[in-house]
C-alpha positions in Angstrom: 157.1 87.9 -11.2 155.5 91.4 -10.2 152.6 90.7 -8.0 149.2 93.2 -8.0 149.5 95.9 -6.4 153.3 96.4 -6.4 154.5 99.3 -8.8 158.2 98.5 -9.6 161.0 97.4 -7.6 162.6 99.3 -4.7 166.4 100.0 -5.1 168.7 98.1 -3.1 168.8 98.5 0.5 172.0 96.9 1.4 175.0 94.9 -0.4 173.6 92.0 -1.5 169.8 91.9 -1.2 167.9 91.1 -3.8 165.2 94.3 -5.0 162.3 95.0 -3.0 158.6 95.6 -4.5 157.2 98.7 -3.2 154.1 100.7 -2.7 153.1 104.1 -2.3 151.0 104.4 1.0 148.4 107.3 1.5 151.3 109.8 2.7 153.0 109.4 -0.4 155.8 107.3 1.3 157.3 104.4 0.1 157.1 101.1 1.6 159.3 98.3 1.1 158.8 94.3 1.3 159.6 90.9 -0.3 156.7 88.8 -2.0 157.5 85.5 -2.6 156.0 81.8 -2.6 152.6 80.9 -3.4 149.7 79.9 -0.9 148.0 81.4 2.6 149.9 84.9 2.9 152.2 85.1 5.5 152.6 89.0 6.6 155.8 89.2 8.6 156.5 92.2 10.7 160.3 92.7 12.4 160.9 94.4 15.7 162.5 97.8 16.3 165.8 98.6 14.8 165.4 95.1 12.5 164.0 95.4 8.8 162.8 92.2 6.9 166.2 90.6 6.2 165.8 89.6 10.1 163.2 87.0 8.8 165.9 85.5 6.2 165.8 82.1 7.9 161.8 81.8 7.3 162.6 82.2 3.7 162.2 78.5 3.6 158.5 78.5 4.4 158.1 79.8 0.8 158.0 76.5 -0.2 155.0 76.4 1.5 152.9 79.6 1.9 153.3 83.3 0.4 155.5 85.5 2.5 155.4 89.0 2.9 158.2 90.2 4.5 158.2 94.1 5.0 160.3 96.6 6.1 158.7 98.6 8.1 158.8 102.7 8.0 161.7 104.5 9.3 163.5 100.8 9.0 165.6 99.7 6.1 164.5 99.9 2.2 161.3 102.1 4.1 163.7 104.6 5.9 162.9 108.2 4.6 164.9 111.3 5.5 162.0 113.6 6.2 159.4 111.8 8.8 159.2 110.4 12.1 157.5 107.5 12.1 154.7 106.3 14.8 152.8 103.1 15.6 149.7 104.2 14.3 151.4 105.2 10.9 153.3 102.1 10.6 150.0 100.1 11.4 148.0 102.2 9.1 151.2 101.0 5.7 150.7 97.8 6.4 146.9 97.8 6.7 147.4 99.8 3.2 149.6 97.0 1.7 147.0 94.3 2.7 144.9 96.0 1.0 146.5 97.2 -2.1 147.5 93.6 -2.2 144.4 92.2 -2.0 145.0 89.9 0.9 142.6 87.2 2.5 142.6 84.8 5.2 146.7 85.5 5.8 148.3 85.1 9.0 150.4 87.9 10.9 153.5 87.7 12.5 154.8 90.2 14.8 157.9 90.2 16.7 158.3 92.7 19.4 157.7 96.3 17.9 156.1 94.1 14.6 153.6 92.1 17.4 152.3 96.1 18.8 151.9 96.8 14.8 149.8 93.6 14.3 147.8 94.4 17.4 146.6 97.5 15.4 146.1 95.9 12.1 143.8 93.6 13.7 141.6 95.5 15.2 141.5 98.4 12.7 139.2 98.1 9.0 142.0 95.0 7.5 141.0 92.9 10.3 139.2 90.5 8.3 141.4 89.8 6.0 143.9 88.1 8.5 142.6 84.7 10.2 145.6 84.0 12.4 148.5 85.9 14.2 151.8 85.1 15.8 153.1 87.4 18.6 157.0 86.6 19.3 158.2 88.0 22.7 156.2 90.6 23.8 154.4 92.6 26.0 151.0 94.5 25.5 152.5 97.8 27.1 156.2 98.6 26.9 156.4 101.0 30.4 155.8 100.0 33.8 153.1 102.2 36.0 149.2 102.0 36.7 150.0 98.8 38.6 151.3 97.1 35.3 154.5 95.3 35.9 155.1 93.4 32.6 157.7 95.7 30.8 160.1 98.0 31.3 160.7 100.7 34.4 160.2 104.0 33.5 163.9 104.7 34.2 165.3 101.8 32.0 162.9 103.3 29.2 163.9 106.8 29.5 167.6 105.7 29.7 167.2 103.9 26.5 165.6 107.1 25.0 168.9 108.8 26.1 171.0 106.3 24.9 169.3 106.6 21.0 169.7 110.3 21.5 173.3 110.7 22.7 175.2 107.5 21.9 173.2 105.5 19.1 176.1 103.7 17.6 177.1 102.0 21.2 173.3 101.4 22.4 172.4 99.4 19.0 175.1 97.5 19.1 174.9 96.7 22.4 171.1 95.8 21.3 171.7 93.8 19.0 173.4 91.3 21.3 171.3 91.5 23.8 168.8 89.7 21.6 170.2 86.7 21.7 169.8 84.1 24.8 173.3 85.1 26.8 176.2 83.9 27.0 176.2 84.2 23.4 178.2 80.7 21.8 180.1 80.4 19.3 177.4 79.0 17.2 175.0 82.3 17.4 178.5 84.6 17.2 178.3 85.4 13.7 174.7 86.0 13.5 174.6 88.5 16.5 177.2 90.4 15.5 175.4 90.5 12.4 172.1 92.2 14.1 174.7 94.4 16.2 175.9 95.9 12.4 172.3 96.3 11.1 171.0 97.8 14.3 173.4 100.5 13.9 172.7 101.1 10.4 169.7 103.1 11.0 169.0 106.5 11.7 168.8 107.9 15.1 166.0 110.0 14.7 163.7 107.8 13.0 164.4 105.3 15.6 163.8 107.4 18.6 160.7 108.2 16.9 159.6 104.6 16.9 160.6 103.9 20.2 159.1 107.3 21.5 155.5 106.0 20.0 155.9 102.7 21.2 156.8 103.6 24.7 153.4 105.3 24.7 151.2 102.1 23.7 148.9 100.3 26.0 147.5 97.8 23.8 145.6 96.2 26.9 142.3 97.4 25.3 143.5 95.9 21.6 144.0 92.5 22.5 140.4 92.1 24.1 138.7 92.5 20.4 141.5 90.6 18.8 139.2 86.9 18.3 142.1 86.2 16.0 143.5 82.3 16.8 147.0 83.5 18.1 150.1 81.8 19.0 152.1 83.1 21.4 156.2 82.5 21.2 158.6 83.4 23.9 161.7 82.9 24.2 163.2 81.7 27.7 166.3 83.2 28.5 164.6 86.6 26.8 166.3 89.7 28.8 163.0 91.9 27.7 159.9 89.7 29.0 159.5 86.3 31.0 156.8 83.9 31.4 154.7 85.8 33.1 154.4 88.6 30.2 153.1 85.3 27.6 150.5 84.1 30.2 149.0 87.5 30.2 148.5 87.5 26.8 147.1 84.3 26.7 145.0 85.1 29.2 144.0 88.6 27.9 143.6 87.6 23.9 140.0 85.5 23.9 142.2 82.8 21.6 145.8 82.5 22.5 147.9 79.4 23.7 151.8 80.1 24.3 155.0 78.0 23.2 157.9 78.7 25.1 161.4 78.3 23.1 163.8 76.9 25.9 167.3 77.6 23.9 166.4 81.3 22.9 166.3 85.1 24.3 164.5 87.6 22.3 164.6 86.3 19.2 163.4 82.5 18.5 163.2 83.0 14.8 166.8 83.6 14.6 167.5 81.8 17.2 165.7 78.0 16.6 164.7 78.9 13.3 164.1 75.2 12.4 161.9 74.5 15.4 160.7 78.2 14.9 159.6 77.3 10.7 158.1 74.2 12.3 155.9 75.5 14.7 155.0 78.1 12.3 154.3 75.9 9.7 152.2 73.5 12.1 149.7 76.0 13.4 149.4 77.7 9.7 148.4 74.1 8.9 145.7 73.6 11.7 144.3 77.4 10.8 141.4 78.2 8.6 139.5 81.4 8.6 137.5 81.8 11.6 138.4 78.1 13.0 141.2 76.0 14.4 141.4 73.1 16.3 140.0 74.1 20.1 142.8 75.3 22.1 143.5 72.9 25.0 146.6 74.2 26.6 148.1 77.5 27.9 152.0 76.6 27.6 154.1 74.4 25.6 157.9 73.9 25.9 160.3 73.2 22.7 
């Protein structure tokens, strides 16, 4: 069934994936996602490299509540030969779809680049129509300096900017499994190499694009006007951000609580997807626009 305010479906990104609805945003680009199930709207948001098919195993929930799984600009079924994507840009398609959409009281999810996205959505004009967010791992600025600590040193971000530019077969490969919560078992094998093969299916300039505008963020000032009831997940054996990176968000959103995933790196949705739909599902049920239950804790561990 074609939804409002998608205009026909997008062609196929990949072997095997079913068609895509699009829509045009102001730009004139097309942007890509999946609508499907019935209920609050679920807006899912994938991190950098990724595309929506890295939510696959939250397809379940659409049992439950209406996803919207997108894929993001300069990423899959929204890759365009001819732009270099930014933050701000990505930010302003999907604020754009939940508009042309028509979306109310729907939850965001953001994992890693996807979380910096949401930041922006909810505090730019499609703020109200969200009454919930999800941030999975994390941080609110990406490079170390200013006396902020919680990323990445400048040299390991400007090696990775190298990396894209010079090697970017090796460096997403070698991204995608470092994901995943190492050593990586035979159980998660399959999967990881998976994300290795879909990393490097993207192109390098639209990429270093991303990861160029990203590096820049400081969304340190975003998250104090974000009043938006927001979960927190983080994975523990994540190689990108610890503990400490999650209890600065909590601490800096005004209502956050954090759930730590024991068994998984970067990537808890993948990861623990069962535990991951489950803990979804459970705060989506306690949510209501503008109100949830009072949050009494900072940390949980699952």
């Amino acid at each position: 069934m074609q939804r409002r305010g998608a205009e026909r479906p997008c062609e196929r990104a990949r072997a095997g994936e079913d068609y895509l609805d699009h829509f045009t945003a102001s730009d004139g680009a097309r942007i890509c996602y999946r609508d499907e199930g019935e209920g609050t709207p679920i807006v899912l948001l994938h991190g950098l490299m990724a595309h929506g098919g890295f939510f696959r195993e939250q397809s379940a929930l659409a049992a439950h509540f209406r996803l919207i799984n997108v894929d993001l600009r300069g990423h899959g079924a929204s890759a365009d030969a001819d732009e270099a994507p930014s933050v701000e840009r990505i930010a302003a398609d999907v604020t754009e779809l939940a508009e042309a959409l028509d979306l109310r009281d729907a939850i965001g999810v953001g994992w890693s680049l996807g979380a910096t996205v949401l930041w922006h959505v909810l505090t730019g004009r499609a703020a109200s129509r969200f009454c919930g967010a999800v941030v999975i791992d994390m941080t609110a600025r990406v490079m170390n300096g200013d006396e902020w600590g919680l990323g990445l040193s400048p040299e390991a971000c400007d090696a990775r900017t190298a990396a894209i530019s010079e090697d970017f077969e090796s460096f997403a490969v070698a991204a995608g499994q470092a994901i995943f919560a190492q050593p990586i078992g035979p159980e998660r094998r399959a999967v990881a190499d998976w994300a290795s093969d879909e990393f490097a299916r993207n192109r390098p300039d639209a990429i270093a694009s991303v990861w160029e505008s990203l590096v820049r963020q400081d969304a340190r000032a975003l998250l104090r006007r974000i009043d938006h009831p927001t979960l927190i997940i983080h994975g523990a054996q994540s190689s990108l951000y610890g503990d400490d990176t999650a209890d600065h968000l909590v601490a800096a959103l005004p209502n956050a609580r954090a759930v730590r995933f024991e068994q998984s790196g970067h990537a808890p949705h993948l990861e623990q997807p069962v535990l991951f739909n489950r803990t979804l599902k459970d705060f989506a049920d306690r949510l209501s626009c503008g109100r949830t239950d009072p949050v009494t804790e900072t940390r949980g561990e699952i």
